[in-house]
Structures are given as C-alpha cells and as structure tokens.
KELUM-471077 format. One line per 3 residues: their letters; for each residue x, y, z of N, C-alpha, C. Coordinates in steps of 0.2 Angstrom, whole numbers, plus 5000, padded with zeros to 4 digits. Each point is the difference from the previous one (the first is absolute). Example, Ala and Ser with C-alpha at 12.3 -4.5 7.8 and 13.67 -1.06 7.14 Angstrom:
! residues 2
AS	5066 4972 5039 4996 5006 5000 5004 5006 5000; 4998 5005 4996 5004 5006 5001 4996 5005 5003 $
END
This chain:
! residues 350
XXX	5598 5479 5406 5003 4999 5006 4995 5001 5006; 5000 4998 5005 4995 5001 5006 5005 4998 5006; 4997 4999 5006 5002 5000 5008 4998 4995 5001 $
XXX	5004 4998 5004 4997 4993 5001 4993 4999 5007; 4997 4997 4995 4991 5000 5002 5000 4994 5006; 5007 4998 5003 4998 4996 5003 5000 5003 5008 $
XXX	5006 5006 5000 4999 5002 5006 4993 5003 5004; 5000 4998 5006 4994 5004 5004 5000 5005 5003; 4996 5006 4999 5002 5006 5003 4997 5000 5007 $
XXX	5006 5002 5004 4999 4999 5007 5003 5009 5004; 4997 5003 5000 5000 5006 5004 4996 5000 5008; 5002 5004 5003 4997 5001 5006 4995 5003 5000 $
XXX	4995 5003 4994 4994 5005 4999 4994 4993 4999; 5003 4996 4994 4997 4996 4996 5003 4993 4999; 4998 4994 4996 5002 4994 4996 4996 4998 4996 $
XXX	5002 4999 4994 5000 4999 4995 5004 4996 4997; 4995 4995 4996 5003 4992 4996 5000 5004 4994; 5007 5000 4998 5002 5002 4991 5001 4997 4995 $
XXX	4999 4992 5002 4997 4994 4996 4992 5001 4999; 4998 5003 5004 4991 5002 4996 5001 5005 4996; 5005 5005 4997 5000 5003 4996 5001 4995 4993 $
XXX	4999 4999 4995 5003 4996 4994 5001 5004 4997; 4996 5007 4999 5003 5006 4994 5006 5002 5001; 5005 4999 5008 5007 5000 5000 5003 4994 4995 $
XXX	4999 4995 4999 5003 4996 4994 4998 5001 4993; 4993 5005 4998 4999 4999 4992 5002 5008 5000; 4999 5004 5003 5000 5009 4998 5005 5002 5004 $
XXX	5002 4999 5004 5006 5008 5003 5008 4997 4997; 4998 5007 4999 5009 5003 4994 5000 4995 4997; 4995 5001 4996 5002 4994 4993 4994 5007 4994 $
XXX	5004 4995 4994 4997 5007 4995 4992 4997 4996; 4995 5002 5003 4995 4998 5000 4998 4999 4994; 4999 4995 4996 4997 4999 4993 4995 5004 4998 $
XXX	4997 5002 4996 4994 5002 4996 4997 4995 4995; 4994 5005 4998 4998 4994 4995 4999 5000 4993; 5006 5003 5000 5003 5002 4991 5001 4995 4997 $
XXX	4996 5001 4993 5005 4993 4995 5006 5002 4999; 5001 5008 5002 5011 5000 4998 5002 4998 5005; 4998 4998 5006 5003 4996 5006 5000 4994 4999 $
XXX	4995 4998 4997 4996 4992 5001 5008 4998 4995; 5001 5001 4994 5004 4999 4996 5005 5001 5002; 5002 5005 5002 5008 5000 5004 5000 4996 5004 $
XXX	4995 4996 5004 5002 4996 5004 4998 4991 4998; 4996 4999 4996 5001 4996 4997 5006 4998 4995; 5006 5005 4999 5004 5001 4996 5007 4998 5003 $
XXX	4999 5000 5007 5006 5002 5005 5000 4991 5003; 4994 4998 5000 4998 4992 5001 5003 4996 4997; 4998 5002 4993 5004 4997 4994 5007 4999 5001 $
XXX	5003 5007 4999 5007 5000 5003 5005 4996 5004; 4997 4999 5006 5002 4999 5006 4998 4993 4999; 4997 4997 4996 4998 4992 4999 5006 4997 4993 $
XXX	5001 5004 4996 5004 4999 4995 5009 5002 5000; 5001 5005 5006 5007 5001 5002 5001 5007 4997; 4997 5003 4996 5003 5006 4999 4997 5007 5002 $
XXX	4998 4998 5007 4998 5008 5005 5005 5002 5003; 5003 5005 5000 5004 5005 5001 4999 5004 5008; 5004 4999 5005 4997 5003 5007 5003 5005 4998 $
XXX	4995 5004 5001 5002 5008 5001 5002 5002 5006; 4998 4997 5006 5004 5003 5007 5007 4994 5001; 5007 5008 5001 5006 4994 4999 5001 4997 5009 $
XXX	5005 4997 5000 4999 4995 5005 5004 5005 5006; 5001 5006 4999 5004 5007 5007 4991 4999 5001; 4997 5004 4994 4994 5002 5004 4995 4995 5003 $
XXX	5000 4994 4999 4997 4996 5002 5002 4997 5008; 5008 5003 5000 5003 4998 5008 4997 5004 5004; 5000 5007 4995 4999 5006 5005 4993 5000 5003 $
XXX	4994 4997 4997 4994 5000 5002 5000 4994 5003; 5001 4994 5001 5000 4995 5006 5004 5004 5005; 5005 5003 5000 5003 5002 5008 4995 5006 5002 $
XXX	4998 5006 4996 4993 5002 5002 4995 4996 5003; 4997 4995 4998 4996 4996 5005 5002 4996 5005; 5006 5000 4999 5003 4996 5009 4998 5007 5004 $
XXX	5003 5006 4998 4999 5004 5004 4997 5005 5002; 4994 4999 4999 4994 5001 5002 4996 4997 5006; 5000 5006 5006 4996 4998 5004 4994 4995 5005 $
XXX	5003 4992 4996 4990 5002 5001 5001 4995 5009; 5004 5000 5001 4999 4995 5008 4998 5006 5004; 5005 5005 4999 4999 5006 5004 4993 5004 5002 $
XXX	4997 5001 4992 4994 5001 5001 4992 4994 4999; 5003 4997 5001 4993 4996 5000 5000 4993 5002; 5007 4999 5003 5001 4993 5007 5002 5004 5007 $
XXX	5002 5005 5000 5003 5002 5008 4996 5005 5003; 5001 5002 5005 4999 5006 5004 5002 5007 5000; 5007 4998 4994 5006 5006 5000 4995 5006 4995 $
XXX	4996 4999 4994 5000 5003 4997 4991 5000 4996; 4999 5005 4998 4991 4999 4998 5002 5005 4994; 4995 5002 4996 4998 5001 4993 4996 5008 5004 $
XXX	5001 5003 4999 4992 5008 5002 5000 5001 4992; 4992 4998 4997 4998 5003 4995 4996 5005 5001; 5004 5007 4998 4996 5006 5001 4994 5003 4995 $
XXX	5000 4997 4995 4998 4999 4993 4991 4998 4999; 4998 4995 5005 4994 4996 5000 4994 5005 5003; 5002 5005 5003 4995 5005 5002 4998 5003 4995 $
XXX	5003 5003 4997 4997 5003 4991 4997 4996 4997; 5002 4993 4998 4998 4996 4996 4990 4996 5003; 5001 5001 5006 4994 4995 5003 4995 5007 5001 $
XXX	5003 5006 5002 4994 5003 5001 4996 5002 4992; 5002 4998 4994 4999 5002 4994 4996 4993 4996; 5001 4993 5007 4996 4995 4999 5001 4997 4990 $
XXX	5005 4999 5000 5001 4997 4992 4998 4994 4999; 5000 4996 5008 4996 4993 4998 4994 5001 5004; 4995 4999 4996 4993 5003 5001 4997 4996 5005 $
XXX	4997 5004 5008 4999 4996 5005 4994 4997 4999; 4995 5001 4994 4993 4995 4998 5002 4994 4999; 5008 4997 4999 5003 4994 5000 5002 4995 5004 $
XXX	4995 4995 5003 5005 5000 5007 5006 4998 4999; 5004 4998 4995 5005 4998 5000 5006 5004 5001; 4996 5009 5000 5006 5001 5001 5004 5002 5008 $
XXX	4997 4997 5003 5001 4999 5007 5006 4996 5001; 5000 4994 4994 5007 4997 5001 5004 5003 4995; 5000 5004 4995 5002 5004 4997 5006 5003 4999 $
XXX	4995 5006 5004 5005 5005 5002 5005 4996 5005; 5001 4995 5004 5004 4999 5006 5008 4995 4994; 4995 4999 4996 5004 4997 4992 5006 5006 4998 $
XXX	4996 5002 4998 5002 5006 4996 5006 5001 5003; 4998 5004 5008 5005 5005 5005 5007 4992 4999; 5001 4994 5000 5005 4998 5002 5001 4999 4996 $
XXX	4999 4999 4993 5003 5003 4995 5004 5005 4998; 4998 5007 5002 5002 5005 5000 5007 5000 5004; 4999 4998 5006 5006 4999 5007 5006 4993 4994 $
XXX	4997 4998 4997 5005 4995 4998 5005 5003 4994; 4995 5005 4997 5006 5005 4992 5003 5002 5005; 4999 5005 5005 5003 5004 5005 5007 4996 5001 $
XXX	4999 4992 5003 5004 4997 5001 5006 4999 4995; 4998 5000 4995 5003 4998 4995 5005 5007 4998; 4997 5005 5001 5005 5006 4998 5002 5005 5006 $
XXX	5002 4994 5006 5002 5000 5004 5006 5008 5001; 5005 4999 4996 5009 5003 4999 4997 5006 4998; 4992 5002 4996 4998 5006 4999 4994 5005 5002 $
XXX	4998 4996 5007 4997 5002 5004 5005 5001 5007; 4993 5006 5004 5003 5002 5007 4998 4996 5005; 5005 4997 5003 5002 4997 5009 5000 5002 5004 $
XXX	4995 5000 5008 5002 5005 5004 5004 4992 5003; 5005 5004 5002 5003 4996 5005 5003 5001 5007; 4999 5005 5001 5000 5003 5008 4993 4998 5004 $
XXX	4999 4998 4998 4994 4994 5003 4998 4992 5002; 4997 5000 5002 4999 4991 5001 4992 5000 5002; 4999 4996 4995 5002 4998 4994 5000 5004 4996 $
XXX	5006 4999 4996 5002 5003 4993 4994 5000 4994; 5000 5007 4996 4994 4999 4996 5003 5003 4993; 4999 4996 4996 5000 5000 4991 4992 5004 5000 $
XXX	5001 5005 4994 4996 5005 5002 4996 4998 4993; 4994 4999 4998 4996 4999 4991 5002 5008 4997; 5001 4999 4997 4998 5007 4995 4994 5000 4995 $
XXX	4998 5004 5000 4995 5002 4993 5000 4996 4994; 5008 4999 4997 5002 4996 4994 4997 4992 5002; 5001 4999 5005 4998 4993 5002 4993 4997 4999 $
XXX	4997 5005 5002 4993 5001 5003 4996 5001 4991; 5004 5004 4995 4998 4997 4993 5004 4995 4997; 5004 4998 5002 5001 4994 4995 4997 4996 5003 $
XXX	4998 4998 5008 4997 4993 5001 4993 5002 4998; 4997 5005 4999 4992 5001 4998 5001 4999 4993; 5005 5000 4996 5001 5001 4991 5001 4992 5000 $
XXX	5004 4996 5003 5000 4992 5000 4996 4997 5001; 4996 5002 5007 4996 4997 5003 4993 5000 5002; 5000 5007 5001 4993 5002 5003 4996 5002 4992 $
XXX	5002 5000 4995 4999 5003 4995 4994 4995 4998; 5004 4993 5001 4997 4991 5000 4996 5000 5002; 5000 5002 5009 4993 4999 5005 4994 5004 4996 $
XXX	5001 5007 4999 4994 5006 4998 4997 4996 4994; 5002 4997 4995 5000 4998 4995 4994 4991 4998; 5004 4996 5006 4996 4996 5001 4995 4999 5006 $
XXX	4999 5006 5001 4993 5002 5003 4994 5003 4997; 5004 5003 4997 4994 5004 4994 4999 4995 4993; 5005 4996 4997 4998 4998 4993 4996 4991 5002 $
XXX	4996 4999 4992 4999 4997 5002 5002 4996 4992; 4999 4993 5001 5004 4995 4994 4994 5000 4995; 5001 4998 4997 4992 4999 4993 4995 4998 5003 $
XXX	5002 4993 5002 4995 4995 5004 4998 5007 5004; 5002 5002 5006 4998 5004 5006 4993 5005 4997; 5003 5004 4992 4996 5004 4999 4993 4997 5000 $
XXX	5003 4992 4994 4993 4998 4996 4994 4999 5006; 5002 4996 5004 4996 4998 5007 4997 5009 5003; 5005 5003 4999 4997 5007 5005 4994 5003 4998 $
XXX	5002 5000 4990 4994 5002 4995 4991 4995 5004; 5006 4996 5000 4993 4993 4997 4996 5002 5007; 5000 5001 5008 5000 5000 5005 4995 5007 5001 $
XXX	5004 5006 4997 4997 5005 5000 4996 5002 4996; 4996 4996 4993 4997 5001 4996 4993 4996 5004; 5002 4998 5006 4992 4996 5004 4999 4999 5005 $
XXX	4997 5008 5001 5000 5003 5004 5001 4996 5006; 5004 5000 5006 4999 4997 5006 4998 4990 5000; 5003 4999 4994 4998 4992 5001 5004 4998 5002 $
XXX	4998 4993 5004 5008 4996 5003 4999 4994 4996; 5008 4999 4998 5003 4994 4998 5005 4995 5002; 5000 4993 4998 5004 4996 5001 5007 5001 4996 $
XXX	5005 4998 5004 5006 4999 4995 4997 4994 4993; 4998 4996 5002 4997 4996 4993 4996 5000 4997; 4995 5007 5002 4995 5002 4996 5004 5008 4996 $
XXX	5005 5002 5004 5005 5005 4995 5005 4995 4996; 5001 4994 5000 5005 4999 4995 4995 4996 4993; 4993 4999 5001 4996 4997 4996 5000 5009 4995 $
XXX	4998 5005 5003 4998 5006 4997 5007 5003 4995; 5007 4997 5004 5005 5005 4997 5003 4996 4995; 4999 4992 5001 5001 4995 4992 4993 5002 4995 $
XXX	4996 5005 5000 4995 5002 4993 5004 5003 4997; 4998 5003 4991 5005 4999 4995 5002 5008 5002; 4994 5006 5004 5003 5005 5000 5006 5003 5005 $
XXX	5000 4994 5004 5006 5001 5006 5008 4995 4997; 4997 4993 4996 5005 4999 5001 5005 4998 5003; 4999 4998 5007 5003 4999 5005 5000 4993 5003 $
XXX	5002 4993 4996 4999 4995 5002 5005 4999 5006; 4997 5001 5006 5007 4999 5006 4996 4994 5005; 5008 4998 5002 4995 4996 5008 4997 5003 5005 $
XXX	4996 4996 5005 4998 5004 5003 5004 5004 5006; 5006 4994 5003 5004 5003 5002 5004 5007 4996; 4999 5001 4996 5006 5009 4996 4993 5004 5001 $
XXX	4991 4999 4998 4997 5002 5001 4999 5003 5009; 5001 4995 5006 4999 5002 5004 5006 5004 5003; 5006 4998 5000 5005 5004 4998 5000 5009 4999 $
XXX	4997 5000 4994 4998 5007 4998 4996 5005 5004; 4994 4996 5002 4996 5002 5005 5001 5000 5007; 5007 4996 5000 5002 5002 5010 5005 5006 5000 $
XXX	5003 5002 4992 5005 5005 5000 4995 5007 4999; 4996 4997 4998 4996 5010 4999 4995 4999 5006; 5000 4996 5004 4996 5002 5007 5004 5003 5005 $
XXX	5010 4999 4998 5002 5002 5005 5000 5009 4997; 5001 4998 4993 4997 5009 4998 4996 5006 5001; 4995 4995 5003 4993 5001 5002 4995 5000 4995 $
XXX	5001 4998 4993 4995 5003 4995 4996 4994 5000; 5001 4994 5003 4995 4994 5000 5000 5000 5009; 4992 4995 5001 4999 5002 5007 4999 4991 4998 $
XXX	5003 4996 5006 4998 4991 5002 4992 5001 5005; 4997 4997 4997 4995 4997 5004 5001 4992 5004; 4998 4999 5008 5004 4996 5002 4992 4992 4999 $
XXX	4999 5000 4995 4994 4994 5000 5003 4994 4995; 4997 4996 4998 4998 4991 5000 5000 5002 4991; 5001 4999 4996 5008 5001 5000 5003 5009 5000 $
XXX	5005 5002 5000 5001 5007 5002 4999 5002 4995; 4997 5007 4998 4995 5006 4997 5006 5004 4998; 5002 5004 4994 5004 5005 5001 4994 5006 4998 $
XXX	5001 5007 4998 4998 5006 4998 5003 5005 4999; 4998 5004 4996 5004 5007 4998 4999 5005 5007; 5006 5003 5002 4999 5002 5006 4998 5008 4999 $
XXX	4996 5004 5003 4999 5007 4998 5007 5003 5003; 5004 4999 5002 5007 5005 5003 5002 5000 4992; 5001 4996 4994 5003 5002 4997 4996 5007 4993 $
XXX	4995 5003 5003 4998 5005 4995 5004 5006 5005; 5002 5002 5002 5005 5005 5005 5007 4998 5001; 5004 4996 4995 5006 4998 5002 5003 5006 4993 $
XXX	5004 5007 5003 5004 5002 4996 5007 4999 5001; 5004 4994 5001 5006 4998 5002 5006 5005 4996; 5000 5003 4995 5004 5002 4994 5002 5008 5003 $
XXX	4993 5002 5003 5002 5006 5003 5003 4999 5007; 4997 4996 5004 5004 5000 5007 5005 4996 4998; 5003 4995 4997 5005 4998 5003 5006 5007 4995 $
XXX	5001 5002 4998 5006 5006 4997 5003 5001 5009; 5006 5002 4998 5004 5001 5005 5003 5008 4997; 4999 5004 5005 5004 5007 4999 5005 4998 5005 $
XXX	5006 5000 4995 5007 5001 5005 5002 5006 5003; 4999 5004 4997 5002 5007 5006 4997 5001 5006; 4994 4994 5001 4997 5001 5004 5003 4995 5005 $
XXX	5003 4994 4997 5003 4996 5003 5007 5003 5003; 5004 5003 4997 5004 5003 5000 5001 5006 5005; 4995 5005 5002 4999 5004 5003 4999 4998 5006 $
XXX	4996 4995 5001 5000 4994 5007 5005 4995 5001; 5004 5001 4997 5005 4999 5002 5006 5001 5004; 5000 5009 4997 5002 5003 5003 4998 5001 5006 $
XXX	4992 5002 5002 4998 5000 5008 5003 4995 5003; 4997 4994 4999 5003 4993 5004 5008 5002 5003; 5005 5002 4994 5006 5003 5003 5001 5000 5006 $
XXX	4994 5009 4997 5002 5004 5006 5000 4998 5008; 4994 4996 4999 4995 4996 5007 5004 4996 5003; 5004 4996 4995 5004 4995 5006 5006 4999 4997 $
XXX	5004 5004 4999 5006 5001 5000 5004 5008 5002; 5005 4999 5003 5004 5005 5003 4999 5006 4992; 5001 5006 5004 5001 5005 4994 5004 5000 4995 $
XXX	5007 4997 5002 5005 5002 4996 4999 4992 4994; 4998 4997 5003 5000 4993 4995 4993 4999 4997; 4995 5005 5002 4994 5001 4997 5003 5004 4993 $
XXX	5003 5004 5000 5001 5004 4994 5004 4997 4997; 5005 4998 5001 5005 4994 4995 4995 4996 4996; 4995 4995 5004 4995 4996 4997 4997 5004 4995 $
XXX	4999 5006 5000 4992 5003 4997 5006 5004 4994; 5005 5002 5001 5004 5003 4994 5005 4992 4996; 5001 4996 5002 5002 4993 4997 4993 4997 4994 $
XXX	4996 5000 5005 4996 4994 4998 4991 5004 4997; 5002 5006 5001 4992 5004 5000 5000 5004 4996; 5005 5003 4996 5001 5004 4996 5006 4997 4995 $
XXX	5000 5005 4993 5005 5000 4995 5002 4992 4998; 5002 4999 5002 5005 4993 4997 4998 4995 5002; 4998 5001 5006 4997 4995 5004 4994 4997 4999 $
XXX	4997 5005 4993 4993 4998 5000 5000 4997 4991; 5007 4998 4998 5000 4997 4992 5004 4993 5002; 4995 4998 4996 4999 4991 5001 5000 4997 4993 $
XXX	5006 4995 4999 4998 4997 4991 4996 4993 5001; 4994 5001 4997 4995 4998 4998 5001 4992 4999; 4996 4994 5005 5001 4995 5000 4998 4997 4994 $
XXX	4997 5002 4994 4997 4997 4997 5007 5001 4993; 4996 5008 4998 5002 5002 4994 5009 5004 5001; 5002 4999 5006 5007 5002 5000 5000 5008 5001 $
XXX	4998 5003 4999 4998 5008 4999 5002 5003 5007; 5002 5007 4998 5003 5002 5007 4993 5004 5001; 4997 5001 5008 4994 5002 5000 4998 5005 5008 $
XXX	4998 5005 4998 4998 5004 5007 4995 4995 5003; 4997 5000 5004 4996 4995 5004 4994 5007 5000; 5001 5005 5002 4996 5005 5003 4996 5000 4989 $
XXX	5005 4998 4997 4994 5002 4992 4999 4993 4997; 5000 4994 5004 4999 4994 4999 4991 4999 4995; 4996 5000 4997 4992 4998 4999 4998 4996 4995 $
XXX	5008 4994 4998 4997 4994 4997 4995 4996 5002; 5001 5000 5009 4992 4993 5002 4994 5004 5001; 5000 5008 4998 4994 5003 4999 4996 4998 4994 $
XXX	5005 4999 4995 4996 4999 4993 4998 4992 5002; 5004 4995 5001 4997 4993 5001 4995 4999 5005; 4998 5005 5005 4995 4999 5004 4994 5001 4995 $
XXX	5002 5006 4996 4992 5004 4996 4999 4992 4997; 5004 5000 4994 4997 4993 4997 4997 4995 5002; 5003 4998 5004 4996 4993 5007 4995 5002 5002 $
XXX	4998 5005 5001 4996 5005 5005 4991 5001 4993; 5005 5001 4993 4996 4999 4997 4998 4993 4996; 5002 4994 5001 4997 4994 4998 4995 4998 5008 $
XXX	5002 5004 5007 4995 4997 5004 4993 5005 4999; 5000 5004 4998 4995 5005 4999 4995 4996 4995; 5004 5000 4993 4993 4995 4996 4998 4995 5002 $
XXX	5003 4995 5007 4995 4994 5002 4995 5003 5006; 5000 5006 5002 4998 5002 5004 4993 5006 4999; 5000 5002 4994 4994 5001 4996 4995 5001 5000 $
XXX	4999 4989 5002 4992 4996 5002 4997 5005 5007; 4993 5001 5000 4998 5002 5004 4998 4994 5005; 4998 5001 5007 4999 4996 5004 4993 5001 5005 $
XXX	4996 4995 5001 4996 5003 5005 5000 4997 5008; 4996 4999 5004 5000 4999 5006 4995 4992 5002; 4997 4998 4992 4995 4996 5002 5003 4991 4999 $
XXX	5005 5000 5005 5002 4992 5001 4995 4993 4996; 5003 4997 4996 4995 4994 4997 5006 4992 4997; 4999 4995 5003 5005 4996 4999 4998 4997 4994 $
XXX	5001 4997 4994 5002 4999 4995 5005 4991 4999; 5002 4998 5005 5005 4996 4996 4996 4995 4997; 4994 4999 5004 4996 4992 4995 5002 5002 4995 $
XXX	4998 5005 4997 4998 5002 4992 5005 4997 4995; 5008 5001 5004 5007 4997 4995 4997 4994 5000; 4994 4996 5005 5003 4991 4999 4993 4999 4997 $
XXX	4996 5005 4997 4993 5000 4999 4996 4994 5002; 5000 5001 5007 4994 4998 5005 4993 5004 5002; 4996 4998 5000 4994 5004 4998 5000 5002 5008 $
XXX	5005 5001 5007 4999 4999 5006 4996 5010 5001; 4997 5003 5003 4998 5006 5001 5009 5005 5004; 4999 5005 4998 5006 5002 5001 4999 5002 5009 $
XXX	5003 5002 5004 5001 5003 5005 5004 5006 5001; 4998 5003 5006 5001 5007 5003 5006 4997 5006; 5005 5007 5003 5004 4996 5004 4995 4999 5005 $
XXX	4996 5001 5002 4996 4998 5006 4998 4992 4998; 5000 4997 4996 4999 4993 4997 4992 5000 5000; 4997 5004 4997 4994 5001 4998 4998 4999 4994 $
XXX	4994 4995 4997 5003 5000 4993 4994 5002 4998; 5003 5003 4993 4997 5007 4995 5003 4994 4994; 4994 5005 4996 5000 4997 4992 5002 5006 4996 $
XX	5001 5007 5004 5001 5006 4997 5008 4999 4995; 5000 4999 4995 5008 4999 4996 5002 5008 4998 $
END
C-alpha cells in the first residue's frame, strides 16, 4: 500500500513535488522483500498460484473495504495542497545532528530533504494515531519518533546503504585504480583492463562509465576533465568510516524530540506529545520487514549491515596511494606515445 505520489506538497513554510519521490510507489507501507531463497520461493510460488487459479486471498473482502476507506481518509490535500495545515517534524533534529547520511557525500544534500518527506508522509499515513494541534492556523499533524524510524527503516536505510556499498564491477575497477598509484584512466582503457581473465568483467563502455560516474558521486573515483576524460582512485576514500557514522542512537533521537516539544509547543501539548509518542508504547513499532514487535530505542539490525559493507569497502581500500600524478592511458592502446604530467609535460618516467 503507499499514498498517492501524485500529490504535491504545498505548505506555507515549503513546496515540494512528491512525484519526485518514486520510493513512495516501491517502499512505503508495503512489506519489503528480502533476499532469502525462503522468500524467493514463497514468492515464486504465489506466481504460480495466481497464474494457475488456485491462490487463496488471505485478506477478506470487510478488510479490504476497510483499508480503501482508510485511504480516502486520509489527509493528504489538507496537508500538502492548502494553507489550512502543515506536517512539524519534531524528530529530524536528533537524527541530523547525528549525521547518518555522511556529509563527505554530496548527495546527501538532496538526501536528507528526501528522507524528511518521506518521514512527513508515514506520519501522514498514520494520521488517526498521531497528535493535531488544531487550535491553530495552520493546523499541524505532529511526526513522532515511530515515524522518524520507520521512514529511516524503509528508506533512509536504502540512501546510507547506497552510498557506501559498492557493486562487483565498482570494487574491481576501485582495486584496479588503487593498486596504480595515482594513474589516470579512460573509461575504454578501464573496460579493456576489466575484460582480462583476472577481472572478468566483459562490459560496455557505457556500464563501465556508468560505474565510474556512481563512485565519483561517492567520492572514491575523482573525473579528470581532458581529451578523452581521465578517471582516478580518489585519496578521500582511505578515511571513509561510513559504518560507524552513519548508526543512529535513537535515544538520542528521541530525547531531541522531546526538547523540540518543549521549544515550540504550548506546555500542556508539549507533555501529551512527549508522554504519547516519546515514551512506553509510543516508542514500540512492528517491524516493516520481519513483522516483529520492536522498541526503536533497542533497534541495531542496520548496525550489523553497516559493519559488513563497511567491511567489503575496507579490503578495496587497502591499496596504498601516493601523491606522484602520471597518465597512463596510451599504455591500454599500446602506443609508444611518452606519458604526461597534468601539466601536459611529457615524462618517460612510467
């Protein structure tokens, strides 16, 4: 189930187009796959089923009424077409000053602005059990802390994840890159290198250049801007510990929450907020994936999938690196031409 991604959110603070969201149509409130062969199987199973006639719906046709009138009603003109109402996420101060999406990224500039409307959209969704100030104008739908982890448990989980990891290709190219010292290459003197028998990687040049404009936006390859374009192994990537910054302490999220309360809400609705949604009950959430009823505050399953990723970037990152620039690409097309310095100075020195 999702919200419909066609609406635009329009508030009086901000606007935001929520058709540039698309992880609203594949990921929110839906039960997010994994990559189990006992899921692959069940789900290839249910295919079969539903092609042969004998799949069995499990949801009866009350509760299927009952969740289409849930999404009639639900707010979403009020708060993201009018003037009448706006979203306060209280929640976003915890989570950014703890920076989970690492600012060596520039991506996550657009990001985090990702993320927060993400966040504001669960909110939306669980609308009937969150708090409204309505003695105001604009009226405000208040985020809670549960919001603030299920959109980072659906979504942000995604961003920190495809920042950091890198695909086979990414590695092979990053090994190849940082085993010489500071040489620059072409995309088609790296797709010559990565079809040898020990890479294995017979790709086009476009998947190969491809590769190399996603880990520049990583930072771990650097473009050189020449005739034809250069890549290189970039030195930021021997100081990237992404696994330890991006972990989220929710208590800490949650504590800041609390203040935010304080700061801009009346007393008596500041404590309602912070006893609802900041404490006991308010802080157990079932689990989008596994079903499981879950504290937030003792949540550290993306702690353990950080280490791992954190540790297949570590073995490509290894290779030592030095400071003495030397271009290289004649060599892929074995031209006897003398190499150059970026100064365009030419050296014989290989």
């Amino acid at each position: 189930m999702f919200l419909d991604s066609s609406e635009a959110r329009r508030t009086n603070r901000y606007a935001i187009d929520m058709k540039n969201l698309s992880e609203m149509d594949s990921r929110a409130f839906t039960l997010t796959p994994d990559s189990s062969e006992e899921q692959t199987r069940a789900i290839n199973t249910r295919q079969v089923e539903m092609r042969d006639g004998t799949y069995e719906q499990r949801v009866d046709d009350n509760r299927l009424a009952e969740i289409r009138q849930y999404y009639r009603g639900i707010p979403i003109k009020k708060y993201t077409e009018s003037e009448a109402g706006e979203i306060l996420n209280l929640t976003m101060a915890g989570v950014q000053e703890q920076e989970p999406l690492p600012p060596k990224f520039v991506k996550a500039r657009r990001d985090i602005s990702r993320l927060m409307d993400f966040i504001d959209a669960v909110a939306l969704f669980h609308h009937e059990d969150r708090m409204e100030i309505t003695s105001e104008y604009p009226q405000k739908l208040l985020v809670a802390p549960a919001d603030a982890w299920y959109g980072f448990k659906i979504f942000g989980e995604e961003l920190v994840m495809s920042a950091l990891n890198l695909k086979p290709l990414d590695r092979k190219m990053l090994h190849f890159l940082r085993a010489r010292t500071n040489q620059k290459y072409s995309a088609m003197d790296l797709q010559k290198e990565m079809g040898r028998p020990e890479y294995g990687e017979n790709r086009a040049v476009s998947e190969i250049r491809q590769s190399l404009e996603d880990m520049i936006e990583k930072l771990y390859v650097e473009r050189h801007e020449e005739n034809p374009v250069a890549y290189s192994a970039s030195p930021f990537g021997q100081s990237i510990d992404v696994s330890e910054q991006a972990k989220l302490d929710w208590s800490k999220v949650v504590e800041r929450a609390k203040e935010k309360a304080r700061e801009n809400l009346e007393p008596d609705e500041a404590e309602k907020y912070i006893q609802n949604h900041c404490e006991g009950s308010g802080l157990i959430v079932t689990h989008p994936i596994s079903g499981e009823t879950v504290n937030i505050l003792e949540d550290t399953d993306f702690e353990e999938e950080l280490e791992e990723a954190q540790e297949e970037v570590d073995e490509v990152m290894d290779e030592p690196m030095d400071t003495n620039w030397r271009d290289v690409r004649h060599l892929a097309d074995d031209q006897p031409n003398p190499a150059t310095t970026d100064g365009g100075e030419a050296t014989n020195r290989i």
